[in-house]
C-alpha positions, 0 to 999 in steps of 0.5 A: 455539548450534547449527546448527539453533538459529541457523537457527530464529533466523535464521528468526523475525528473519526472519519479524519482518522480513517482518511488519514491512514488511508493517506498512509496507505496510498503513500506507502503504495505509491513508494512500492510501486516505484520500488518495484518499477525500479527493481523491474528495471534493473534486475539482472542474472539468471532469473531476470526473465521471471523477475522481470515479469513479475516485478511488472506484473506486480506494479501494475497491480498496485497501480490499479490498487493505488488509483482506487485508494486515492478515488476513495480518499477523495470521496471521503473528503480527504486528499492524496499526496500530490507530490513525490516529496509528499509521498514519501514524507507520508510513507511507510515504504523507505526508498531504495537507493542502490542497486541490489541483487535478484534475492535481495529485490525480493526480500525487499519485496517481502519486507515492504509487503509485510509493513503494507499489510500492516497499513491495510491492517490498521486502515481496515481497522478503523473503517470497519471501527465506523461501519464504513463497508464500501472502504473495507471492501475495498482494503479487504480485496488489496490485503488479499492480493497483498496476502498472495504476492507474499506466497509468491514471492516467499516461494521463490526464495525458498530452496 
């Protein structure tokens, strides 16, 4: 095998990598959203209007986000989760089965936050690993806005 041979291999395993993470991320998203949805549902207690909010506000953030990841992963050859088992065998983001109060939401809030940076982390990673700047980007921003919901929502539990 050639030099030149190796190197278009090494670039598609590459490539496989990042849209496998990317996979990941989108996953993990999808499972945060319906986390969140779910907890914009069921909070209950003296700071349900402000909860309600946010957790609605913040899902449909992440809506956004998802959309964009999975346009992106299609672009580059790769393909999302379709299904909600799919989802969550691929995930980072575990389910939450029972309801829990306003203070714990929150802390699970943090929680999966903290592990998605991690994702967005590794897949910003390898991106930039193959000098794709437009996938980047675009997990650039969502580190971001994920670097803004853990402030706001540490505020919160904060005396």
């Amino acid at each position: 095998m050639t030099t030149q041979e190796m190197t278009l291999v090494d670039a598609r395993e590459a490539k496989g990598e990042v849209n496998e993470q990317l996979g990941r991320v989108l996953a993990s998203s999808l499972a945060f959203i319906q986390k969140v949805r779910f907890f914009h549902w069921t909070v209950r207690g003296r700071d349900f209007f402000s909860l309600h909010e946010q957790f609605e506000t913040l899902y449909k953030q992440w809506d956004a986000h998802a959309d964009g990841l999975a346009e992106r992963l299609v672009r580059l050859g790769g393909r999302p989760a379709g299904t909600l088992v799919e989802v969550m065998e691929r995930s980072e983001v575990v389910e939450t089965s029972r309801e829990i109060g306003a203070d714990q939401m929150v802390g699970v809030v943090i929680d999966d936050l903290k592990l998605l940076a991690g994702g967005f982390g590794r897949a910003i990673d390898l991106a930039e690993e193959l000098g794709d700047r437009t996938t980047v980007n675009l997990l650039d921003a969502v580190a971001d806005d994920i670097q803004h919901s853990l402030y706001l929502f540490g505020s919160y539990l904060r005396d």
